[in-house]
C-alpha positions, 0 to 999 in steps of 0.5 A: 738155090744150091746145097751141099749135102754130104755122104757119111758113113755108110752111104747116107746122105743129110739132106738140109733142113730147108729143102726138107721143109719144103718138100714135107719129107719127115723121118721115115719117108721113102725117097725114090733115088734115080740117075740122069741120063747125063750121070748125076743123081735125082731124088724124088718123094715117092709121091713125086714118082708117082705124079711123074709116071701118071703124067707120063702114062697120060701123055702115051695113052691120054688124059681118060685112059683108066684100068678099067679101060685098060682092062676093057681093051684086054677084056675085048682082046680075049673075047670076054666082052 
């Protein structure tokens, strides 16, 4: 479904009711504010960034891949282990 939100003085935009229901944002949530590669604008609940970046990381490193992995693998690099 579609809504229109307007920008009012000083660049602050509504976003509707129902789409804040849905998503569970309240007053005083931070919202992560991002441009497309085609010009337009996404925005996103900061868990929703988080959940998008640990896929990603899952994607280039696998599904196991931890800090402490990480910081094995550098460990090892440095000859501390």
């Amino acid at each position: 479904m579609t809504y229109h939100a307007k920008v009012i003085a000083g660049g602050k935009v509504v976003i509707p009711a129902t789409i804040r229901r849905d998503l569970g944002i309240k007053d005083g949530d931070s919202l992560v504010v991002d441009r497309t590669d085609d010009g337009g604008v996404r925005l996103m609940t900061f868990e929703q960034s988080v959940r998008n970046a640990k896929a990603k990381a899952r994607a280039i490193f696998g599904g196991d891949y931890t800090v402490d992995t990480f910081l094995k693998e550098r460990r090892a690099d440095w000859g501390e282990e």
